[in-house]
N, CA, C and O atoms as CSV, one atom per row, in Angstrom:
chain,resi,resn,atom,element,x,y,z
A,1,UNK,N,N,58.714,112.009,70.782
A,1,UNK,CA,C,58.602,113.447,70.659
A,1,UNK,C,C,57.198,113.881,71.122
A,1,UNK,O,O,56.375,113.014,70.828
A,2,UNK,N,N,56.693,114.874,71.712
A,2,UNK,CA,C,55.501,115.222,72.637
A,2,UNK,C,C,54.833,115.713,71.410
A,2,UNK,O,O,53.673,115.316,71.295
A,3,UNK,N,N,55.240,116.417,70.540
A,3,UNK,CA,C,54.330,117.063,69.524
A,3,UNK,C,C,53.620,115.949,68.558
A,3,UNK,O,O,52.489,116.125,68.106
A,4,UNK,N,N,54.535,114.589,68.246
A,4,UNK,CA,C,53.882,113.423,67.966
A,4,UNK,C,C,53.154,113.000,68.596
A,4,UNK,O,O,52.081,112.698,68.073
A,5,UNK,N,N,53.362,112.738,70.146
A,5,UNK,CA,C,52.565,112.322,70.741
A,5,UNK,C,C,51.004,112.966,70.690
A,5,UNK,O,O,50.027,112.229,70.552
A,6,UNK,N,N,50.874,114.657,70.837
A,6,UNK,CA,C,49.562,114.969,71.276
A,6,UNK,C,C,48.870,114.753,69.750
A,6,UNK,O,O,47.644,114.670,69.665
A,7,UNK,N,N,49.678,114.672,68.618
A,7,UNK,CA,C,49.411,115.083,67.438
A,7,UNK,C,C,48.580,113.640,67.276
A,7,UNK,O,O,47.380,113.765,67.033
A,8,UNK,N,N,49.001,112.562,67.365
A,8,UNK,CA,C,48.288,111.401,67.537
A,8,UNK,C,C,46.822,111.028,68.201
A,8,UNK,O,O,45.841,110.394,67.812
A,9,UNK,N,N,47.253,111.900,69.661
A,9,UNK,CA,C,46.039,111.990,70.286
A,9,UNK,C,C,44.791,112.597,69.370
A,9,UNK,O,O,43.695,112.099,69.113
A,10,UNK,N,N,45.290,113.666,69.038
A,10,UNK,CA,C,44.180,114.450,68.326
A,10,UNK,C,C,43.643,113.567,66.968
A,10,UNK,O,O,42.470,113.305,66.704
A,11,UNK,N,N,44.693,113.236,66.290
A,11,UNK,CA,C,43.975,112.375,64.984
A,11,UNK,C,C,42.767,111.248,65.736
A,11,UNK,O,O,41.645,110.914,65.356
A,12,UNK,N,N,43.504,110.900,66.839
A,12,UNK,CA,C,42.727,109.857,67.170
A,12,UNK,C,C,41.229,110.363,67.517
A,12,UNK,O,O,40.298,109.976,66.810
A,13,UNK,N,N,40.977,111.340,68.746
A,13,UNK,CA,C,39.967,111.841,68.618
A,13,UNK,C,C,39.096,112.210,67.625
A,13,UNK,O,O,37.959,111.788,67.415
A,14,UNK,N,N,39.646,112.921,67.115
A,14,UNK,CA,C,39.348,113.663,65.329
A,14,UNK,C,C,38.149,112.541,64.777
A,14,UNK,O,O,36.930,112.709,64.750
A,15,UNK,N,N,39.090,111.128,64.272
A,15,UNK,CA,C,38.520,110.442,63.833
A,15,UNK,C,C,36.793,110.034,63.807
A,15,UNK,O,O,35.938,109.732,62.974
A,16,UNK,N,N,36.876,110.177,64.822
A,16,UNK,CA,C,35.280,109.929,65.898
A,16,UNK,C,C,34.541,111.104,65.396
A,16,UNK,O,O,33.332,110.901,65.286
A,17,UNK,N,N,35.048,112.544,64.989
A,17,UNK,CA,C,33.893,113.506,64.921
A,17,UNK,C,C,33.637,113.586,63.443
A,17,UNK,O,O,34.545,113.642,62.614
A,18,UNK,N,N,32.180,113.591,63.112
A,18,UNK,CA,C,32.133,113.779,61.923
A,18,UNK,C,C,32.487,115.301,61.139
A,18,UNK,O,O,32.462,116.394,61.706
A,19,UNK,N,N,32.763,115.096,59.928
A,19,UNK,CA,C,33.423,116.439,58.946
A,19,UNK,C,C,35.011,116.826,59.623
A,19,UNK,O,O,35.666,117.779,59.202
A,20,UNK,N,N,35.345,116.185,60.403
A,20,UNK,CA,C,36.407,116.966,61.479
A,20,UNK,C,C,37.531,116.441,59.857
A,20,UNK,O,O,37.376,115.418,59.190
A,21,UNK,N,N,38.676,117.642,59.615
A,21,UNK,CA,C,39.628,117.622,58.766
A,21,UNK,C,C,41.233,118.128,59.573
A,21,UNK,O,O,41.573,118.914,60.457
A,22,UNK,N,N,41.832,117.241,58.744
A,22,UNK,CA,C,43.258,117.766,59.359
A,22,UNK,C,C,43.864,118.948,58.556
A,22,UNK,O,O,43.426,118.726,57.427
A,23,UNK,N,N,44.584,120.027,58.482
A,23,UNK,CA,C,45.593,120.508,57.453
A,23,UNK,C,C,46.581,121.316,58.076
A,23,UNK,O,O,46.650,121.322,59.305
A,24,UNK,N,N,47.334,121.980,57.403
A,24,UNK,CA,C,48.667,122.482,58.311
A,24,UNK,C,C,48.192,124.191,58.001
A,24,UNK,O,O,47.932,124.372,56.812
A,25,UNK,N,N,48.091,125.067,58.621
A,25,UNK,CA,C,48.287,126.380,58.776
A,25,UNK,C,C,49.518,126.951,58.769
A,25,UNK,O,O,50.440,126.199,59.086
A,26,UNK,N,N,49.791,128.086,58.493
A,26,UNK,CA,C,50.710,128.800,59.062
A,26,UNK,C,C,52.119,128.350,58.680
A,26,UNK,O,O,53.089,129.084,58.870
A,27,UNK,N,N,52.189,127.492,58.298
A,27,UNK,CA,C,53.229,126.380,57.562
A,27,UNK,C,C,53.859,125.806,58.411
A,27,UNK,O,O,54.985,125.553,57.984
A,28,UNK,N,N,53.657,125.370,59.698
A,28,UNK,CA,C,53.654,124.410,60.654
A,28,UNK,C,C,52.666,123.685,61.770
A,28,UNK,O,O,52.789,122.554,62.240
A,29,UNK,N,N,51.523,124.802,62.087
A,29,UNK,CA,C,50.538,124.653,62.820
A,29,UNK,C,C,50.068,123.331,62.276
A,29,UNK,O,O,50.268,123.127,61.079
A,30,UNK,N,N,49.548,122.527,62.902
A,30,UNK,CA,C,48.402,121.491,62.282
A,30,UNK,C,C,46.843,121.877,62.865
A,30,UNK,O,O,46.802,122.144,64.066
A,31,UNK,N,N,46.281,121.900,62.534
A,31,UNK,CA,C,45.066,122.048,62.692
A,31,UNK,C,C,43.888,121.429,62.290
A,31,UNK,O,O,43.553,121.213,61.125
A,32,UNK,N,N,43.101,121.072,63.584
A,32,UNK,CA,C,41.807,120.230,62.959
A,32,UNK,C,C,40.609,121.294,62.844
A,32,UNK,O,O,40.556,122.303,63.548
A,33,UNK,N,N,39.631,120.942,61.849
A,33,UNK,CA,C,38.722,122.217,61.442
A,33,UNK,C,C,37.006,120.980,61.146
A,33,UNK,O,O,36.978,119.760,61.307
A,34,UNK,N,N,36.227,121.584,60.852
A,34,UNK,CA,C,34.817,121.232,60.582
A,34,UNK,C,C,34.112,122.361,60.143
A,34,UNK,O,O,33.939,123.353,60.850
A,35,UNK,N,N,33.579,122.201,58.659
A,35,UNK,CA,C,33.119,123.105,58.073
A,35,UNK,C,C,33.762,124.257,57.449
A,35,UNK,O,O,33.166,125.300,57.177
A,36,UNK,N,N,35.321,123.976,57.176
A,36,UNK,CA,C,36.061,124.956,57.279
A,36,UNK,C,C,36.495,125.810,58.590
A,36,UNK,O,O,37.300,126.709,58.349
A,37,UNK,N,N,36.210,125.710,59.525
A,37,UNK,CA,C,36.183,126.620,61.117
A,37,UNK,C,C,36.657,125.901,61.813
A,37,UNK,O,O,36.045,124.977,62.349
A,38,UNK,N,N,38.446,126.273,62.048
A,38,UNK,CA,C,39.099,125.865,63.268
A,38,UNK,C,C,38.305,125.190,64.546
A,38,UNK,O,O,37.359,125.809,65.033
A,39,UNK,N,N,38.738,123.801,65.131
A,39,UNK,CA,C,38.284,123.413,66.442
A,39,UNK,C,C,39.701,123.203,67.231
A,39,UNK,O,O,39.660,123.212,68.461
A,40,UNK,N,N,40.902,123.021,66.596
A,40,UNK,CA,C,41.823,122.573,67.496
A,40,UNK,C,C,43.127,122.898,66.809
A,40,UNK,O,O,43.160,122.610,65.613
A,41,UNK,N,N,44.236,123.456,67.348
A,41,UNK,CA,C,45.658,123.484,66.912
A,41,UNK,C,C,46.847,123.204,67.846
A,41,UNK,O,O,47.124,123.810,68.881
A,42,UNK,N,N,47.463,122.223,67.313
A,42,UNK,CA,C,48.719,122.119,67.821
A,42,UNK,C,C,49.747,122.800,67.030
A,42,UNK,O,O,49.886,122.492,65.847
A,43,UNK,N,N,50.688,123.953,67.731
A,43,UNK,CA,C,51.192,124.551,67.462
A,43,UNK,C,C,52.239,125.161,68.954
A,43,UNK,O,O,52.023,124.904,70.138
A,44,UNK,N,N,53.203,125.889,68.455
A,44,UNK,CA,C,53.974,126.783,69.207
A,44,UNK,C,C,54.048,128.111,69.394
A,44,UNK,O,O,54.171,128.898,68.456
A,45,UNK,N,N,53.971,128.506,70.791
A,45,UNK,CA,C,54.053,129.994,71.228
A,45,UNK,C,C,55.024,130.273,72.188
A,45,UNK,O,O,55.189,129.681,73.255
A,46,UNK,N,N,55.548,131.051,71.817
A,46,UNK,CA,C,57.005,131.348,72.495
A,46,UNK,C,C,57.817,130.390,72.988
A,46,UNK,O,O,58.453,130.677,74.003
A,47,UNK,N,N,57.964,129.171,72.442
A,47,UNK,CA,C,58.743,128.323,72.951
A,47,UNK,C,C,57.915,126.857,73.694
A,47,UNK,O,O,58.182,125.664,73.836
A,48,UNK,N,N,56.990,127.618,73.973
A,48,UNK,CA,C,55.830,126.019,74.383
A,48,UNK,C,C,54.913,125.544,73.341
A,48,UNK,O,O,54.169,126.160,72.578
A,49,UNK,N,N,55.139,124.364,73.493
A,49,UNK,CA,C,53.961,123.262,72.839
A,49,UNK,C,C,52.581,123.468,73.433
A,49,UNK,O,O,52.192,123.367,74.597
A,50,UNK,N,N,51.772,123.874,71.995
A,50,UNK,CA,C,50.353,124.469,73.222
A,50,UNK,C,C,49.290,123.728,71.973
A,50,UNK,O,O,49.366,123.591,70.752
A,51,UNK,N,N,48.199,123.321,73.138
A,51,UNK,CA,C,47.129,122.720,72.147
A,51,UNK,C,C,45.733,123.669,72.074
A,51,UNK,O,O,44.771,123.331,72.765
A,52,UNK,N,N,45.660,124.742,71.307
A,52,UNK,CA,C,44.687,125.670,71.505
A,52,UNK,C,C,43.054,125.275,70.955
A,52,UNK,O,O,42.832,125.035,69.768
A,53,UNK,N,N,42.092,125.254,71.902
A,53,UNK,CA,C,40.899,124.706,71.420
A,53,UNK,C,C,39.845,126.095,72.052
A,53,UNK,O,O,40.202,126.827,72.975
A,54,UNK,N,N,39.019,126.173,71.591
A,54,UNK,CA,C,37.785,127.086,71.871
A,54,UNK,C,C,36.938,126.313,73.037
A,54,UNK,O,O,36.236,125.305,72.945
A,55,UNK,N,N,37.245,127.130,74.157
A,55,UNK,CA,C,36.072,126.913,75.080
A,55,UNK,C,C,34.789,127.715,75.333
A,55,UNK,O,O,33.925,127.357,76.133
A,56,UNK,N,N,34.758,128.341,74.915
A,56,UNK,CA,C,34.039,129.882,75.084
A,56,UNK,C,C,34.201,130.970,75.657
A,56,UNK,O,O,35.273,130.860,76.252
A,57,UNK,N,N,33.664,132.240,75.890
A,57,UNK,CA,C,33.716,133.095,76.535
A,57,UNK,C,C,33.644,133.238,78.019
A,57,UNK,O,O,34.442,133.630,78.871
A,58,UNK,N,N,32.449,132.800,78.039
A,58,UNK,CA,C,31.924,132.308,79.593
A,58,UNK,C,C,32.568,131.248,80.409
A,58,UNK,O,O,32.623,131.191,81.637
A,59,UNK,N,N,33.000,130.500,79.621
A,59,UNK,CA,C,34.155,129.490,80.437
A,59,UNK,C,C,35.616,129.870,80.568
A,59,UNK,O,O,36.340,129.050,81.132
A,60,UNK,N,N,36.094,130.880,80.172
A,60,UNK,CA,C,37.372,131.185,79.658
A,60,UNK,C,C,38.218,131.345,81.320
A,60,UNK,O,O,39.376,131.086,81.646
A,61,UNK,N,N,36.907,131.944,82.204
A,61,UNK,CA,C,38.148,132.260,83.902
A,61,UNK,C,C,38.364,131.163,84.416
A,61,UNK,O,O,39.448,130.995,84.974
A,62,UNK,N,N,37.138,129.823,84.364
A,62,UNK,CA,C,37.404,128.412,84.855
A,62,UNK,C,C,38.695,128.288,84.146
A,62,UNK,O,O,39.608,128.757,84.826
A,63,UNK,N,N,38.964,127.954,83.343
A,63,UNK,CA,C,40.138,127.790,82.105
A,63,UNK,C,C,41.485,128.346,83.013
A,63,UNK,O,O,42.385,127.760,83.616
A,64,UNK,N,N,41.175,129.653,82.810
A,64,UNK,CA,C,42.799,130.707,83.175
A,64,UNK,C,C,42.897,130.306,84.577
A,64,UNK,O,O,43.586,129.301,84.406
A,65,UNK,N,N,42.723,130.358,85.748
A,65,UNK,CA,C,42.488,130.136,86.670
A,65,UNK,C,C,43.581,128.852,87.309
A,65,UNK,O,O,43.910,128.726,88.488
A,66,UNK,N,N,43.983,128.023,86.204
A,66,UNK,CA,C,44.794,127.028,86.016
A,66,UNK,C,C,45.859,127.671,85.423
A,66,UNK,O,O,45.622,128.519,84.562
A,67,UNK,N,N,47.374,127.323,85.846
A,67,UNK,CA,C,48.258,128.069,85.068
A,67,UNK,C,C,48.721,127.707,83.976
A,67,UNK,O,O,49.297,128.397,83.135
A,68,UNK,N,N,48.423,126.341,83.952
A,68,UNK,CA,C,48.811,125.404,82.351
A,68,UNK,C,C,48.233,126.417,81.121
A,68,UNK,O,O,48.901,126.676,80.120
A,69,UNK,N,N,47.089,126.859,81.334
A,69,UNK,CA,C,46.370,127.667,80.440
A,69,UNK,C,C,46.604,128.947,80.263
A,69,UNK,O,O,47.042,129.579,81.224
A,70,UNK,N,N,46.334,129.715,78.829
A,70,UNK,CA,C,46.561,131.355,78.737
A,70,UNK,C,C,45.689,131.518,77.810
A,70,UNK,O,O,45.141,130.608,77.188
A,71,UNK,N,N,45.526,132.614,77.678
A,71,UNK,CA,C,44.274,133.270,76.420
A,71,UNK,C,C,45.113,133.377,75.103
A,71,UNK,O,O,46.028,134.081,74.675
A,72,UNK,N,N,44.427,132.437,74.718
A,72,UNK,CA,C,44.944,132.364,73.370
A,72,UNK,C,C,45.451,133.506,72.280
A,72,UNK,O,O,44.850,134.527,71.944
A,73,UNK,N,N,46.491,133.116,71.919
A,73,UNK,CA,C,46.680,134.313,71.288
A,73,UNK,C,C,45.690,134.829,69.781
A,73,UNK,O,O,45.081,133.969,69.144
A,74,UNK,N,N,45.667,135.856,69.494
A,74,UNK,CA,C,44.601,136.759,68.531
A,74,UNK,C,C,43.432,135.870,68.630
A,74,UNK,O,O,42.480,136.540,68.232
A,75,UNK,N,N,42.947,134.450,69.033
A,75,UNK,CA,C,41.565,134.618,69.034
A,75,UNK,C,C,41.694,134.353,70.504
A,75,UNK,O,O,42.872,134.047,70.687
A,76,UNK,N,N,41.201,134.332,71.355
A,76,UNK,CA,C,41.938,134.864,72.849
A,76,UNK,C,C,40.155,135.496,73.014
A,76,UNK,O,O,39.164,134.892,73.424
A,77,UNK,N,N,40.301,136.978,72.489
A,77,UNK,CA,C,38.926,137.364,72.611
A,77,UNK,C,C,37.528,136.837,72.388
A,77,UNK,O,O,36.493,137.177,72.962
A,78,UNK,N,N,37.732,135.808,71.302
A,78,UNK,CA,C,36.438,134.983,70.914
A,78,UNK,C,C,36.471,133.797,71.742
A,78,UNK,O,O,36.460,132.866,70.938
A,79,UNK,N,N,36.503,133.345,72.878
A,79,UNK,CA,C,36.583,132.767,73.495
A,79,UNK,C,C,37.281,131.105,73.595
A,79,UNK,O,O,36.824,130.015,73.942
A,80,UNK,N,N,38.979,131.719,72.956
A,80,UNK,CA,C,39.422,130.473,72.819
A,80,UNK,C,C,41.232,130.287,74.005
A,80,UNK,O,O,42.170,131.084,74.041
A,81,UNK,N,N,41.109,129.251,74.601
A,81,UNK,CA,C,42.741,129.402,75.166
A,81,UNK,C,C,43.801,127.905,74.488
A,81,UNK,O,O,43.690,126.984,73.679
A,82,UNK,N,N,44.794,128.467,75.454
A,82,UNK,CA,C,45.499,127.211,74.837
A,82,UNK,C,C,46.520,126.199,76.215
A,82,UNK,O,O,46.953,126.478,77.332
A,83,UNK,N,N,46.530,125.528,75.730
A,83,UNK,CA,C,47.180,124.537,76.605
A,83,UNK,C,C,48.508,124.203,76.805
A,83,UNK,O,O,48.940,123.504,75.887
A,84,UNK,N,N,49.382,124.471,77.752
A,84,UNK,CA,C,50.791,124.470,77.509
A,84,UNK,C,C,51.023,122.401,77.677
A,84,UNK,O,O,50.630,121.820,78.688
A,85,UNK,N,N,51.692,121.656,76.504
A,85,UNK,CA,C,51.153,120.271,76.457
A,85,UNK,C,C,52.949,120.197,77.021
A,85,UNK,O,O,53.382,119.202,76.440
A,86,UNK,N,N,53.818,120.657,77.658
A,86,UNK,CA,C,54.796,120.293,78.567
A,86,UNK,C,C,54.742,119.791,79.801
A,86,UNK,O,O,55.537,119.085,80.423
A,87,UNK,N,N,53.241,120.445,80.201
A,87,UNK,CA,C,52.455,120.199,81.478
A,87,UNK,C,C,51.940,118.910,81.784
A,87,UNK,O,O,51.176,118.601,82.699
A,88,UNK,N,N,52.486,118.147,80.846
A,88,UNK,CA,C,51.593,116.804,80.641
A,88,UNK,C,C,50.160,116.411,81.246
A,88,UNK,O,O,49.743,115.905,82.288
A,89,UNK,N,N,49.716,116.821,80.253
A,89,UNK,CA,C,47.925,117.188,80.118
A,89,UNK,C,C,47.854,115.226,80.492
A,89,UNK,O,O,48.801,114.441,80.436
A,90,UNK,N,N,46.247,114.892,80.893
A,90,UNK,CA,C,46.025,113.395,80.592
A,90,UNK,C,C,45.462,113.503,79.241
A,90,UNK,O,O,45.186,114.508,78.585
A,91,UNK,N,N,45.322,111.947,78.895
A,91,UNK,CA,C,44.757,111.868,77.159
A,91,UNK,C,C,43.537,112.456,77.339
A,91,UNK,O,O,43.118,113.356,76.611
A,92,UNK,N,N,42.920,111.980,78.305
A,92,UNK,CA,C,41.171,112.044,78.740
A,92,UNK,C,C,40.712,113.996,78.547
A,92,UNK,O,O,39.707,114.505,78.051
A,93,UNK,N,N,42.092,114.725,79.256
A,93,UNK,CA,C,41.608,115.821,79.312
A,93,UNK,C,C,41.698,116.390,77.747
A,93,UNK,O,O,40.747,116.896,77.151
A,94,UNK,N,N,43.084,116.197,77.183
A,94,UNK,CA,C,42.964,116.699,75.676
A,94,UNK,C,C,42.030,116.578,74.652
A,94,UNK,O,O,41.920,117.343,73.694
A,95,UNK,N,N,40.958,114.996,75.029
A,95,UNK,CA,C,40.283,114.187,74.541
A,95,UNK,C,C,38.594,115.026,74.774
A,95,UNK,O,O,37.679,114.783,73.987
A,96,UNK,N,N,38.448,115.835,75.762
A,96,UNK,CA,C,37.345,116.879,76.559
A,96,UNK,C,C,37.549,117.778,75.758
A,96,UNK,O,O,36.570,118.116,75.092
A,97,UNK,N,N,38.626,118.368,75.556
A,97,UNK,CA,C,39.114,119.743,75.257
A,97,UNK,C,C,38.528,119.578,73.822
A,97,UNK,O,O,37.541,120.237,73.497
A,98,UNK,N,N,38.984,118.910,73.161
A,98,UNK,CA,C,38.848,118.634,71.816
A,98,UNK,C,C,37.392,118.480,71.241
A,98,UNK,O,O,36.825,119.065,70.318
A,99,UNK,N,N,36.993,117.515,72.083
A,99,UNK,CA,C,35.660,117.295,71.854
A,99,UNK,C,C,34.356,118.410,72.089
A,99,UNK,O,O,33.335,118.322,71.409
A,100,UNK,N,N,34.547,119.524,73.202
A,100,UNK,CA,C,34.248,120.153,73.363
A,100,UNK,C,C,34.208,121.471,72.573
A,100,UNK,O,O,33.199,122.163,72.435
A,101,UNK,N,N,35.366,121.721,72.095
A,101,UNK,CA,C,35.720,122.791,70.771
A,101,UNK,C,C,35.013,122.177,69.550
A,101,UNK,O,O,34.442,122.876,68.714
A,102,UNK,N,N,35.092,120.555,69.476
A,102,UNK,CA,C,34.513,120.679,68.171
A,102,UNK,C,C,32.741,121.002,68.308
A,102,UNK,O,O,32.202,121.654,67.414
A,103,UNK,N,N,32.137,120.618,69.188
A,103,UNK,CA,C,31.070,121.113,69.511
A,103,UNK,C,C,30.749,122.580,69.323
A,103,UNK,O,O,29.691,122.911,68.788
A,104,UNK,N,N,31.413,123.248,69.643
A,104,UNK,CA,C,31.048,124.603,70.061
A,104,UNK,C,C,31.699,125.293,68.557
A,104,UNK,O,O,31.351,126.470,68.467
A,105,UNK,N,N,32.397,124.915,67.592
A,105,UNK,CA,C,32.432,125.417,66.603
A,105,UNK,C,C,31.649,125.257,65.384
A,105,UNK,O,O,31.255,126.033,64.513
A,106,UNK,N,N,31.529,123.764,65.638
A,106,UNK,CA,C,29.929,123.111,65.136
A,106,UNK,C,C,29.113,123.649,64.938
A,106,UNK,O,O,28.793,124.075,63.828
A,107,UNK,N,N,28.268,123.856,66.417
A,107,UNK,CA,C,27.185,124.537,66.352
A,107,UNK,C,C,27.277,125.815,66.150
A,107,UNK,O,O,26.193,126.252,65.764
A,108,UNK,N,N,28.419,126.956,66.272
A,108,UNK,CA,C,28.374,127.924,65.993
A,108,UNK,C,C,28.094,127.984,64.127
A,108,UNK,O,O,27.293,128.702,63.529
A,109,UNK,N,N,28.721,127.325,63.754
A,109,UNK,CA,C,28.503,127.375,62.037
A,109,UNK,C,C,27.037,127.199,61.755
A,109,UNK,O,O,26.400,127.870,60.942
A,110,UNK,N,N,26.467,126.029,62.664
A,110,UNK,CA,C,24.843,125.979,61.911
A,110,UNK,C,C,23.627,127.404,62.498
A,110,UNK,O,O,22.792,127.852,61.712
A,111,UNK,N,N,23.740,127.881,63.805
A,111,UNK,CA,C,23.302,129.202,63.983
A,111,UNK,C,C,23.582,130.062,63.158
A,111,UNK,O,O,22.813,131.021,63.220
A,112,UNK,N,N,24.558,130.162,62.204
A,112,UNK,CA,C,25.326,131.144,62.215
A,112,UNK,C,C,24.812,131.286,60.048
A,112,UNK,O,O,25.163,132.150,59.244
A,113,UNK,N,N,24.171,130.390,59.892
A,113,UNK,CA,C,23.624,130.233,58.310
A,113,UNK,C,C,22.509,131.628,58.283
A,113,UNK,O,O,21.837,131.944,59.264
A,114,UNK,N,N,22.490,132.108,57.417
A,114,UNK,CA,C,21.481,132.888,57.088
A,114,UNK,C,C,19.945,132.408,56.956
A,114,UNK,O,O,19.689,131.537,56.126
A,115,UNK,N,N,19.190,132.808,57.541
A,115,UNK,CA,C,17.703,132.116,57.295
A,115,UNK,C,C,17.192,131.043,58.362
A,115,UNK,O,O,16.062,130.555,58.365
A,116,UNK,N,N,18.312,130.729,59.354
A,116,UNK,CA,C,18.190,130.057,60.193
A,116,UNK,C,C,17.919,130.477,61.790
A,116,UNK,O,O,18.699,131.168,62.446
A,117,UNK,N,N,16.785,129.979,62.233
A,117,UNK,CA,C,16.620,130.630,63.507
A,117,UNK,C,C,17.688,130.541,64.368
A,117,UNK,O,O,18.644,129.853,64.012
A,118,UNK,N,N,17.708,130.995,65.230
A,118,UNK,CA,C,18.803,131.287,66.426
A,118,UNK,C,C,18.451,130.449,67.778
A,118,UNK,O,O,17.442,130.855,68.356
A,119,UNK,N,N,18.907,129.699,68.182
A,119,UNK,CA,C,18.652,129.067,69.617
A,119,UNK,C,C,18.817,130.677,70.622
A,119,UNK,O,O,18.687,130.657,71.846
């Protein structure tokens, strides 16, 4: 089943990042988080298997530009898309994607403390 499959991938990655947590959203979504703050969901939108991770704002047209990809839905604006995983993504790329979101949600949480300077 593909949703096992990517779902695996991701634990596997996961594993490697520190604080990274699994839990289910939405009452099917799975979702990996750090610090409480979403980095990755496997979930369904309109019928496709999509693996939605935060790339940013500024990266978001590299992203769309590819048709596998769409702007994520409701966080879409904060600079996150998602991945249609029918497209058969490689491990390596889901494995980027992932790693990359958890970064960027990461560090958004520690800027983001009160009292703390701002890069």
């Amino acid at each position: 089943m593909l949703r096992d499959y990517f779902l695996e991938e991701l634990r596997n990655v996961s594993r490697d990042l520190p604080g990274a947590e699994e839990t289910v959203k939405w009452g099917y979504d799975i979702v990996f988080q750090v610090n409480e703050k979403m980095f990755a969901i496997i979930g369904e939108w309109r019928g496709d298997l999509c693996l939605t991770v935060k790339v940013g704002k500024q990266a978001m047209g590299v992203f769309l530009e590819d048709s596998r990809y769409f702007e994520a839905p409701y966080v879409g604006k904060h600079g996150w898309v998602s991945l249609k995983l029918d497209s058969a993504p490689a491990a390596e790329e889901v494995s980027e994607l992932v790693r990359g979101s958890y970064e960027l949600v990461r560090d958004s949480k520690r800027r983001s403390r009160p009292g703390q300077a701002r890069r």
